[in-house]
C-alpha positions, 0 to 999 in steps of 0.5 A, spaced: 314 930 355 317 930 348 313 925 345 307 928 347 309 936 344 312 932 337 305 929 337 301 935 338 306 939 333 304 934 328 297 934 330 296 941 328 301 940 322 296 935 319 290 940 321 293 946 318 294 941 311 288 940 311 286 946 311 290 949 307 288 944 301 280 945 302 281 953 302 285 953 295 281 947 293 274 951 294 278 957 290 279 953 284 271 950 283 269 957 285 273 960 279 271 954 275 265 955 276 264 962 274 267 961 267 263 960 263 268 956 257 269 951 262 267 944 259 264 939 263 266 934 268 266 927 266 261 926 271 256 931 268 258 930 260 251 925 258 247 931 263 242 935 259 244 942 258 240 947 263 242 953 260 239 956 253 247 957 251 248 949 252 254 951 256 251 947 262 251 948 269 246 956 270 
């Protein structure tokens, strides 16, 4: 009995962390993504602008 609640506890632990972390990470990109002063990523440096201003993503 014991051995089962202590996996169950850290099952839904683990389940509560991921959420946690995918919710504050989700926040992060959109507020990143609303600001306009943001630089690119190293991913989209060599993109081309899309934007008349050139500040990237629309």
């Amino acid at each position: 009995m014991a051995a089962s609640s202590l996996i169950v506890t850290l099952a839904l632990g683990t389940l509560c962390a991921v959420v946690v972390f995918s919710w504050i990470s989700k926040q992060r990109t959109e507020q990143r993504q609303a600001d306009p002063e943001a630089p690119k990523s190293a991913l989209a440096a060599d993109t081309p602008d899309t934007r008349p201003d050139g500040r990237g993503v629309p």
